[in-house]
MIDOTOR-812774 format. One record per residue (C-alpha): x, y, z. Coordinates in steps of 0.25 Angstrom, whole numbers. Layout:
// MIDOTOR-812774
NODE     c1     c2     c3
NODE      X      Y      Z
...
***
This chain:
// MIDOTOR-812774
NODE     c1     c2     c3
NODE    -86    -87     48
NODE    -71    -82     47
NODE    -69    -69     41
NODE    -55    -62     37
NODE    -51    -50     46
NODE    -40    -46     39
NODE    -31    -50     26
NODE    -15    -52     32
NODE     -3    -47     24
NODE     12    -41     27
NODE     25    -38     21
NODE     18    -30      6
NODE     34    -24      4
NODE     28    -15     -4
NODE     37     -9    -14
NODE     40     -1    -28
NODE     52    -10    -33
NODE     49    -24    -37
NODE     56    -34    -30
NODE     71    -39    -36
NODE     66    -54    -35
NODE     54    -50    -42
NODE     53    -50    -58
NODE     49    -36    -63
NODE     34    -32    -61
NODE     26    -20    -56
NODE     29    -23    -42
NODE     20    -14    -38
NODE      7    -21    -47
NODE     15    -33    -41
NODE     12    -29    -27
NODE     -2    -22    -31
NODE     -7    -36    -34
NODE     -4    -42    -22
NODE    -10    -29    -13
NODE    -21    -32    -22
NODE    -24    -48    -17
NODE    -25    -43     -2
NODE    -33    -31     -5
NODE    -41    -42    -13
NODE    -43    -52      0
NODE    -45    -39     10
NODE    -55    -36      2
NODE    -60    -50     -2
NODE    -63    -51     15
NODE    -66    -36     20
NODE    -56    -34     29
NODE    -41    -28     30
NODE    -29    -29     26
NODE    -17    -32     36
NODE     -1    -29     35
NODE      8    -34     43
NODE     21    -24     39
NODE     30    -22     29
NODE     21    -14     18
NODE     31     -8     11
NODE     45    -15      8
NODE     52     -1     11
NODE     47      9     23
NODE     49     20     12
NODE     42     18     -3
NODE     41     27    -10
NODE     30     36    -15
NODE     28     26    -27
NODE     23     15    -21
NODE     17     22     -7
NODE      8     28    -19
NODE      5     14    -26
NODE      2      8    -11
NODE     -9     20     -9
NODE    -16     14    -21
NODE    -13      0    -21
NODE    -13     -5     -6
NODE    -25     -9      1
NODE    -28     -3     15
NODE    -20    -10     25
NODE    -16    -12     40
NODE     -3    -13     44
NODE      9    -14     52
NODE     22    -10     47
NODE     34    -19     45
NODE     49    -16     45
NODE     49    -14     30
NODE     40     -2     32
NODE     48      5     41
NODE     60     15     40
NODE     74      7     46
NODE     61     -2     53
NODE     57      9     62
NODE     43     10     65
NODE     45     26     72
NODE     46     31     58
NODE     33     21     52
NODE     28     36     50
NODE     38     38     39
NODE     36     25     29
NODE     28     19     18
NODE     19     12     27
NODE     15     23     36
NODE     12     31     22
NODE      1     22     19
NODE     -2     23     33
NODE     -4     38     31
NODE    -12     35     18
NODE    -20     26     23
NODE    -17     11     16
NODE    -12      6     30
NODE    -17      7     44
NODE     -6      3     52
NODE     -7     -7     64
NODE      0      2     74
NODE      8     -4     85
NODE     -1     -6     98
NODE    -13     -3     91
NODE    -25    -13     86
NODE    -34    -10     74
NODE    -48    -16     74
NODE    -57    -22     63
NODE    -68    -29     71
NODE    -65    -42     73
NODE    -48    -39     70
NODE    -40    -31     78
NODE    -25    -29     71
NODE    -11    -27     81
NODE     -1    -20     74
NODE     14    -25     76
NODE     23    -19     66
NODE     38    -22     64
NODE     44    -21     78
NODE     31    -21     86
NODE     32    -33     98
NODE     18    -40     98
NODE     10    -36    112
NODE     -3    -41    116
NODE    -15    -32    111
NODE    -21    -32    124
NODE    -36    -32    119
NODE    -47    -42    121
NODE    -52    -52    109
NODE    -65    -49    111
NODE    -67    -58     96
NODE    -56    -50     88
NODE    -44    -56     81
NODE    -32    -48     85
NODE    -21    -48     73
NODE     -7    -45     74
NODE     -1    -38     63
NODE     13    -39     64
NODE     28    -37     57
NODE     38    -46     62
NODE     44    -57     58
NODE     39    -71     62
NODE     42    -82     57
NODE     42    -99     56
NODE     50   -110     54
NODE     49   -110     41
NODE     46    -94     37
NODE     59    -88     44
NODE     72    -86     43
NODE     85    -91     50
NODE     88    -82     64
NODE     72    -79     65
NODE     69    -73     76
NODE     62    -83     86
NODE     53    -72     93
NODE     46    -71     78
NODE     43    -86     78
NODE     31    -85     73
NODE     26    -95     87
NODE     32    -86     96
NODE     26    -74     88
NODE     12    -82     88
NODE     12    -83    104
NODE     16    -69    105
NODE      4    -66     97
NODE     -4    -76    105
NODE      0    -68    118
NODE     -4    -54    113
NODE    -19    -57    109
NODE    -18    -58     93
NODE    -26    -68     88
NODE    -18    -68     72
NODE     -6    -61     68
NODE      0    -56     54
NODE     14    -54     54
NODE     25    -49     42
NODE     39    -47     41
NODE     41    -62     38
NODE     39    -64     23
NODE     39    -79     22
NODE     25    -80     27
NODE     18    -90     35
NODE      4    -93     44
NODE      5    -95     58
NODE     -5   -103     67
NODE     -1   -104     81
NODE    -12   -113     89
NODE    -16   -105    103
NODE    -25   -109    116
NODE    -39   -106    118
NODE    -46    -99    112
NODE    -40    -98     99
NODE    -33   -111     92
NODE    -22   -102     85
NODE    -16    -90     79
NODE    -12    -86     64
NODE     -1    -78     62
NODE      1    -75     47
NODE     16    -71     43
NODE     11    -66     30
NODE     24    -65     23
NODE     28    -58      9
NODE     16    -52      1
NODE     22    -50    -10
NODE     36    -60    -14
NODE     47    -50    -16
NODE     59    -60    -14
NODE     63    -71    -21
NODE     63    -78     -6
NODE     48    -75     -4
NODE     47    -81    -19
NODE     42    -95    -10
NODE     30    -86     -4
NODE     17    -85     -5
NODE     11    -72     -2
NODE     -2    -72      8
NODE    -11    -63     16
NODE    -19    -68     28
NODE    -33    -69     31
NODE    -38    -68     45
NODE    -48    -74     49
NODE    -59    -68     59
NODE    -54    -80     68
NODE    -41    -74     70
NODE    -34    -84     58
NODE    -26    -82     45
NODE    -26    -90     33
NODE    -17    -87     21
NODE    -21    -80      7
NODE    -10    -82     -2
NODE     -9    -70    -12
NODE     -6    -74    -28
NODE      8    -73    -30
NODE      6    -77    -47
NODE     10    -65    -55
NODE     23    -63    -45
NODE     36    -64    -55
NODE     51    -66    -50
NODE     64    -63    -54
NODE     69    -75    -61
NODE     83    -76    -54
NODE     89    -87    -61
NODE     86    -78    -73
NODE     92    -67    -66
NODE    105    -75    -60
NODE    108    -79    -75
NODE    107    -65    -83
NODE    117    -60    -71
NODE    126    -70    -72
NODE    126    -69    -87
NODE    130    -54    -86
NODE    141    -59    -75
NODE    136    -49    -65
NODE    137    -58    -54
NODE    137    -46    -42
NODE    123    -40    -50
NODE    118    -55    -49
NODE    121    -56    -33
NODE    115    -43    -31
NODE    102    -46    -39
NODE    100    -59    -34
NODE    102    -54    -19
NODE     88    -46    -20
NODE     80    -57    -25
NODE     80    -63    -10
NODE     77    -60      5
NODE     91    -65      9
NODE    103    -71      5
NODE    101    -83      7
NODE     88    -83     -2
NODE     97    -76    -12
NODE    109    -85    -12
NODE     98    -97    -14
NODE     92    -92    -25
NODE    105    -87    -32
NODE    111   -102    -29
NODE     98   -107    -36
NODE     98    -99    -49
NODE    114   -101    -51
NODE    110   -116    -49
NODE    100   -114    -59
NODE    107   -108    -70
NODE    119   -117    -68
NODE    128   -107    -65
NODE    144   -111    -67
NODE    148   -113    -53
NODE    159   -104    -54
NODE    149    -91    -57
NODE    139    -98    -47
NODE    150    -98    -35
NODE    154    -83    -41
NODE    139    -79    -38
NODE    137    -85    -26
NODE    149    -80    -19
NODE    145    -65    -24
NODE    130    -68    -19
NODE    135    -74     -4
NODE    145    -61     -3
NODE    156    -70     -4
NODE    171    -68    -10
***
């Protein structure tokens, strides 16, 4: 019979502030509940917890919320992502948040070169930078996990000028080649499950991209935040968190009290914060100018101000 090994996660963002695209809450009961669901699943199947990077949203919170994390956050192992490191070096892992809760013991990290056992699982760390290398050790009945930050991506969960070493195929056969029999990977927040068929004697390989725990942008809005299940026979299935009491800035709401007060450069400014890129912005802008029926006159105003333009 199948058992889990391990529940999957990556990219927590931890952080004190809520979110600009976000309505006001306590973010951090916000984030608490959601910490609470995976702790809920470890627990519901006896086995640990895995992060692959990105902790914190910043290599450096404060004493505030490092204080709330030593109360609130389960036990973990981890690899660290870019986010938790200083200018993304990982010589001075030593000075961050993440290596703090190292210290106090809420994270065991999956150092570089190094494999961690728990009977039948073995963990490979590869944190932001790390190149995947074969592990060199004999199966001998284990499931062999990569835990990685990097981004790899799909057809459909990328964006344009993607690297195509981080295809997640090419990625997969890279895998393949050193040994692992599953891999979780962060960085990429529009998440996705890979199954990449292999010879004899396995029939494939999961890679889960786990994507954003918690939706912080409005472009992650579309999201469904996810941990992963892995199996004793080296697969992943999806468990899709509940996303109901998340509340959101109501930008058209916002667009038309801006404009009332005719602070058209506040309105660009604000507005740029709710998304992950300008394009993302300028779409949603576009959209709740649209909806407001905007003179065209104001609306080309606002645009021009929101593309940089003259």
């Amino acid at each position: 019979m199948s058992k889990v090994l391990a529940v999957l996660t990556s990219d927590w963002h931890l952080t004190l502030e809520t979110p600009v695209a976000k309505a006001e809450q306590d973010w951090l009961a916000v984030q608490k509940r959601y910490l609470d669901q995976v702790k809920a699943i470890a627990e519901e199947h006896s086995c640990p917890i895995v992060v692959a990077g990105d902790y914190f949203n910043a290599w450096n919170p404060g004493p505030e919320l490092l204080n709330w994390c030593l109360k609130n956050v389960p036990n973990t192992y981890a690899v660290w992502g870019q986010h938790d490191l200083r200018h993304h070096n990982a010589a001075d892992v030593d000075k961050t948040g993440f290596w703090n809760l190292v210290l106090n013991g809420k994270i065991t990290p999956i150092l570089p070169g190094q494999s961690m056992n728990f009977g039948r699982l073995v963990l490979h760390g590869f944190p932001w930078g790390e190149k995947i290398v074969p592990h060199g050790m004999e199966r001998k009945g284990k499931i062999h996990l990569a835990v990685c930050h990097r981004y790899v991506w799909d057809r459909t969960h990328t964006f344009p000028g993607a690297s195509d070493d981080n295809y997640v195929s090419t990625v997969a056969d890279e895998l393949i080649r050193g040994g692992y029999d599953a891999a979780v990977i962060g960085d990429n927040h529009n998440g996705f499950h890979h199954r990449q068929e292999i010879a004899f004697p396995y029939s494939a390989m999961d890679i889960l991209i786990s994507g954003t725990f918690i939706r912080r942008k409005r472009d992650e809005r579309e999201c469904t935040p996810c941990v992963g299940l892995l199996d004793s026979d080296g697969s992943i299935r999806r468990r899709f968190l509940e996303t109901v009491e998340d509340k959101w800035v109501d930008l058209e709401g916002k667009v038309e009290s801006l404009l009332s007060e005719g602070d058209v450069g506040s309105l660009v400014e604000e507005l740029k914060n709710l998304g992950d890129g300008g394009l993302n912005f300028l779409d949603a802008l576009r959209h709740a100018l649209s909806s407001l029926k905007v003179p065209a006159s104001v609306r080309e105003i606002v645009l021009k101000c929101a593309e940089g333009k003259k």
